[in-house]
C-alpha positions, 0 to 999 in steps of 0.5 A: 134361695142361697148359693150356700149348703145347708147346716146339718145340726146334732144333738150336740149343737142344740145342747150346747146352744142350752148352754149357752142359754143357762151361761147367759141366765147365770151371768144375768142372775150373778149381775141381779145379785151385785145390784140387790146388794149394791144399787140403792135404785135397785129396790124399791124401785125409785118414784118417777122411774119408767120401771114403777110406772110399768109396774104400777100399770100392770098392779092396776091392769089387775085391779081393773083400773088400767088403761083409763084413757088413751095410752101414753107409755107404750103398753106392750111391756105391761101387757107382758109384767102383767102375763108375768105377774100371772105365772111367777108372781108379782114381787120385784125379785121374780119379775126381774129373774123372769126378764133375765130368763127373756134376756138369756132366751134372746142368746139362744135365738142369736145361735140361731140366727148365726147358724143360718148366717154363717153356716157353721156350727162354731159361728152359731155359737160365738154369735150368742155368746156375744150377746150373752157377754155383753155387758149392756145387755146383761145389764138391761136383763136385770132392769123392768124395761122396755127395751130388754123385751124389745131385743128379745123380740128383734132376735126373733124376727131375725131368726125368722128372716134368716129362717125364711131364707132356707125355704119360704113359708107363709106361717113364717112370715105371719109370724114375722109379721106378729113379731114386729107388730107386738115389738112394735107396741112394746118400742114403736120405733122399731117397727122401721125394721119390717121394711129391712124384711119386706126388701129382702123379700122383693131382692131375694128373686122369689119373683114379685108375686110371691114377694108382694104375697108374703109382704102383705100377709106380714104386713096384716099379721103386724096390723093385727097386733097393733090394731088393738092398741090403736083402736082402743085409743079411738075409743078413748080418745073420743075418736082422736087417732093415735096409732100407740102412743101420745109422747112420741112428737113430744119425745122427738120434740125434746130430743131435737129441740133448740136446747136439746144435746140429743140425750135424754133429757127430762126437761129442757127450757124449749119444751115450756114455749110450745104452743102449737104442737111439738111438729110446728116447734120443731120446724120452728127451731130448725128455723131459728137454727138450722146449723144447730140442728145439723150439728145436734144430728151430726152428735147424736150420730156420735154418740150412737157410734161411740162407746158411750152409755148415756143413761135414760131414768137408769144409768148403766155405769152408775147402777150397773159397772159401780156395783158390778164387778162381772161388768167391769170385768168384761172389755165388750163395748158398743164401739168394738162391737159395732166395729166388728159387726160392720166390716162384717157386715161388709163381707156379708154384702160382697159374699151374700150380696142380698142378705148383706143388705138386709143386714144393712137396711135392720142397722139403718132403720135401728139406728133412723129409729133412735135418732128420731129421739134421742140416743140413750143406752137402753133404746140403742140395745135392740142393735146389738143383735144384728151386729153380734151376728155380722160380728160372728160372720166377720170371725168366721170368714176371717179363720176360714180365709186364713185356713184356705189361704185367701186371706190378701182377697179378704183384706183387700175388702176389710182394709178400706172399710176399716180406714174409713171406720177408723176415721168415723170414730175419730170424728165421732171421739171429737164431735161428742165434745164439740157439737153442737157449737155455742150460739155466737155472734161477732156483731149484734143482729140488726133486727135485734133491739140495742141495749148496751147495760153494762152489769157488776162495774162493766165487766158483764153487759147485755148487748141488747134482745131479739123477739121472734115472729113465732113468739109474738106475745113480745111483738104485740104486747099482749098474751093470753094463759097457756101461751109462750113469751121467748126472746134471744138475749145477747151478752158479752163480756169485757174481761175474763170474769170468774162469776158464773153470773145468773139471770132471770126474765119475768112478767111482774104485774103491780110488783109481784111475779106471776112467770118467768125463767131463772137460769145461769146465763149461757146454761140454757142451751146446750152446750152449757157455756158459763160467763166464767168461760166467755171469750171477751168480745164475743157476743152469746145468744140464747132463746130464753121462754117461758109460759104465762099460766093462768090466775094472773089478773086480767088486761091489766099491764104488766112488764118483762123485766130482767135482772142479774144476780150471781147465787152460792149453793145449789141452783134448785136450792130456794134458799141458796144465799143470792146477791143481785147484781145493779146495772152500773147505773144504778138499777135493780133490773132493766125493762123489756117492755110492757106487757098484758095478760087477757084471758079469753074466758073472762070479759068486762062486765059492760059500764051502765050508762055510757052514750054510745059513740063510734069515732076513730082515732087514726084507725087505731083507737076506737071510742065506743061510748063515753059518760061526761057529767052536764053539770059541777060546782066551781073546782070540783073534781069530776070523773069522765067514763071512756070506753075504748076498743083498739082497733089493730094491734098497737105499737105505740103508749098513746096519751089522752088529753081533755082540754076544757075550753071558755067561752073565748076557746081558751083553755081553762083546765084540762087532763094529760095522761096515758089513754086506758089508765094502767092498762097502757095502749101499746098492751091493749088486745084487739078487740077488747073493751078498755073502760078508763075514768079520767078524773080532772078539776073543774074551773073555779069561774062559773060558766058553760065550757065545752070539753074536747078530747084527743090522742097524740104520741108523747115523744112526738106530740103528733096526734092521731088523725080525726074526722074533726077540726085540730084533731080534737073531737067535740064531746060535749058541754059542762055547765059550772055553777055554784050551788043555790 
């Protein structure tokens, strides 16, 4: 199976790997002290935190009331805090203490693995030392996490794996098989690391029968762990498939977004415009910005290879090493760890060529399982394990090079791989700092609309907006509840300004605000870029959305406005002092467009008493039925009953005119006005029945008049074409007479 001889172990060996067990656990317990003491996160636990939710769940689980639907967190840690709960307790301090003896048992399963990968006693050692010292690990024993079981887990498997190497068996790949699978319900993306053993399997040279026998035995081990999960789901879900959770296109979805930085993020501003799946907004936002995206990857790739520890509902730095003086005391980061791991792990692939690519297919599918979301300290951890044990193997070739003498062969291999490493961190140390960039424009889109309003004496100017093709409330004029409204707004400055200036875009309806978005202009989209750091020339675009919720008062129109204003105190603060910002021309806020809301469950009761007509306004504008009065007295006002239908999509406010003609065909009186009352046409859903009343003054001379209607373009005076002489259509007579 391997060209190396295998390690005869002693007592010795295994009483130092306890040790090495019970340094682990002491260092977790001294941590878990400092954080009692220190962090006020610690206890009780911080409400909305993943930690309470876990445990609520597994509090619950016990009172019978758990799961109640399918699972939307993954459910392997609770399963594991309620077996916990089961034999040490349910209070914080003895659930924390158990995870820190699971965080100390993961070391002993690095020695391990590191005697089967290195072959030497010694190598086994450093192996789990480097996990029982690394400060992040430590950290994430102490916290009711999920991830702290995944490493756990993740040791196991390449325990296992490494194990198999010395002589197949098949209960061990069950085993590895039920390892990924209940690692698999506990981090889903972690299930990527079978394929790293199902490779190795089909490389080792066991012959592809055997590989293919082993393989699919794991395989159904894993199915076998995850099969409850998902069948529960069906069950619950009314037979919707969900393999373990709901969350995970949602978490892609925030992590990958147009607005996103490629940490965690509880809200970004892309997320409120979804609204038809997270999938379809992804493709629509790497649309929108494909380069964006390749510089978001290419950050997260940063961030993943880098020293940093961005925080995810618990921060490391700020409730680990601020009150921990044992983890600021140790040097260990994820960059020298990670430097150390891969150039071992480039000897590994030169001196064990299978088992290096092993190696190197785990890290991959570690790492594609946390660039799929977002990369967070707490779900990088699980890399730690394969790259503490290449790390152990890089130490021990090196002393081992250097005692035979074979150190230049040795080098020669490390040094290039090192120069190239040494480049990747350098881009890595600037990419986090400068990707993604600025959305920027020299000139102003030309299928933008051009605005031109210049703010606060000129020095802040909107340049103009952009709708889009996947938010097409703003192209039609019409929306329904529970959809999305998003445009891109250009701005620019005339001069440096020292105003961070703030906006909003909102639907009012009858002078009252029903949706919008309020935000510091340039903060939506990562990276933040405020008006007081503008270049002046430079035009900035930003996607600004929101959703229309329900409860606003049905098709009637509304209108998107927008207004500038600059604040003091803090943005989340309702009553932080606010001064609105005028447009040099005087206005409080500037129209976007008309705009109204139709509720799908909620239709206009039919008007009684209307002939029924069928006549068609330039295909665009339908009349269905009409109420005209046969009869009225010299001036008197008299009310005429329109029912439109639009027939299409509409672009235009069309207007209404109703000329009253003698008996000469001269016009007597009339009425002007936009078609459909306050709902105005270009607002009008296809399909939806428009009552309008069109009031008007009867002639004072007595007589029969015949009344004519027509629509027509106001800015054109063009009217719409009709099956009737002047495109004016006959819709009956009045007789004008005195009362007897």
């Amino acid at each position: 199976m391997h060209p190396l001889p295998p390690l005869k172990l002693r007592r010795t060996d295994y009483v130092i790997a306890v040790l090495i067990v019970l340094f682990a656990l002491a260092l977790r317990i001294i941590v878990l002290t400092d954080r009692a003491y220190g962090d006020p996160l610690f206890d009780p636990l911080p409400e909305g935190s993943d930690q309470l939710t876990y445990v609520r769940f597994a509090s619950r689980y016990e009172l019978g009331t758990w799961p109640d639907g399918p699972f939307r967190y993954q459910p392997g840690f609770v399963y594991y805090l309620v077996l916990m709960r089961a034999l040490v307790g349910t209070s914080l301090a003895e659930m924390r203490l158990t995870y820190c003896l699971v965080g100390a048992l993961a070391c002993g399963f690095a020695v391990g693995a590191g005697w089967l990968l290195t072959r030497r006693r010694w190598g086994g050692y450093l192996a789990g030392l480097l996990l029982a010292v690394y400060p992040v690990a430590i950290f994430y024993s102490t916290e009711l996490l999920v991830e702290g079981l995944a490493t756990f887990y993740v040791s196991v498997f390449l325990f296992l794996v490494l194990w198999q190497r010395e002589s197949l068996a098949l209960w061990r790949s069950l085993l590895i098989g039920l390892t990924v699978g209940v690692c698999t319900i506990t981090r889903t993306n972690l299930a990527l690391i079978w394929l790293a053993w199902a490779l190795w399997l089909f490389i080792s040279g066991i012959g592809w029968r055997r590989a293919l026998q082993h393989a699919l035995l794991s395989l159904v081990a894993l199915a076998a762990a995850v099969a409850p999960v998902t069948l529960y789901n069906l069950q619950a879900g009314n037979g919707k498939f969900q393999l373990i959770t709901e969350v995970g296109a949602e978490e892609i979805y925030r992590a990958n977004s147009r607005d996103s930085d490629g940490t965690y993020t509880i809200y970004v501003p892309a997320w409120q415009t979804v609204d038809e799946g997270y999938e379809h907004a992804l493709l629509v936002d790497i649309g929108l910005r494909p380069a964006r995206f390749i510089e978001l990857q290419l950050r997260k790739f940063a961030i993943y290879w880098s020293n940093s520890e961005p925080g995810n509902n618990i921060d490391y730095y700020q409730n680990g090493e601020d009150v921990s003086p044992l983890l600021r005391a140790i040097p260990l980061d994820f960059r020298i760890l990670s430097a150390l791991g891969l150039l071992g792990l480039v000897l590994l692939v030169y001196e064990q060529r299978r088992m290096g690519i092993f190696f190197a297919a785990v890290n991959v599918l570690i790492f594609a399982g946390v660039m799929v979301i977002w990369v967070v300290s707490r779900v990088r951890l699980p890399a730690v394990i394969p790259l503490a044990l290449t790390s152990a193997y890089l130490v021990v070739r090196l002393v081992e090079a250097a005692r035979s003498g074979q150190w230049r062969l040795t080098l020669r291999r490390l040094v290039p791989a090192a120069a190239a490493l040494l480049l990747v961190f350098a881009f890595n140390h600037w990419a986090i700092d400068h990707l993604p960039n600025k959305t920027t424009y020299a000139a102003l889109p030309a299928e933008a609309t051009e605005a031109n309003i210049p703010f606060g004496g000129g020095r802040l100017q909107l340049i103009g907006w952009r709708f889009f093709d996947e938010w097409q409330a703003a192209e039609l004029g019409w929306s329904q509840p529970q959809q999305s409204y998003a445009i891109e707004l250009f701005w620019q400055v005339s001069a440096p300004v020292d105003e961070d200036y703030e906006f909003y875009l909102a639907y009012v309806q009858a002078g009252e605000r029903y949706a919008g978005r309020d935000s510091a202009i340039g903060a939506i989209s990562y990276p933040r870029a405020l008006t007081s750091t503008w270049q002046p020339g430079t035009i900035y675009g930003e996607i600004v959305g929101f959703k229309f919720p329900h409860g606003i008062p049905p098709a009637q129109t509304g209108t998107i406005r927008l207004g500038v204003y600059t604040s003091e105190g803090e943005p989340d603060d309702p009553n932080r002092p606010i001064t609105p910002i005028q447009t040099d021309g005087g206005a409080s806020d500037v129209l976007i467009q008309p705009l109204a809301v139709f509720d799908p469950g909620i239709r206009p009761a039919p008007v009684e008493g209307l002939i029924v007509r069928d006549e068609s306004f330039g295909d665009v504008i339908a009349l269905r039925g009409l109420r005209l009065p046969e009869r009225g007295t010299p001036g008197e006002t008299i009310m005429i009953d329109f029912q439109w239908e639009g027939l299409r999509e509409i672009r235009l406010d069309y207007s209404l005119f109703v000329h009253v003609m003698d008996a000469e065909s001269s016009r007597a009186t009339g009425y002007d006005g936009a078609v459909g009352g306050g709902l105005v046409s270009s607002t009008w859903q296809p399909g939806y029945p428009v009552h309008e009343r069109v009031p008007f003054q009867l002639p004072e001379q007595p007589g029969t008049y015949a009344v004519y209607i027509g629509l027509y373009t106001l800015a054109t005076m063009e009217r719409l074409a009709l099956d009737a002489p002047d495109n004016r259509l006959l819709i009956g007579e009045i007789t004008v007479a005195s009362p007897p």
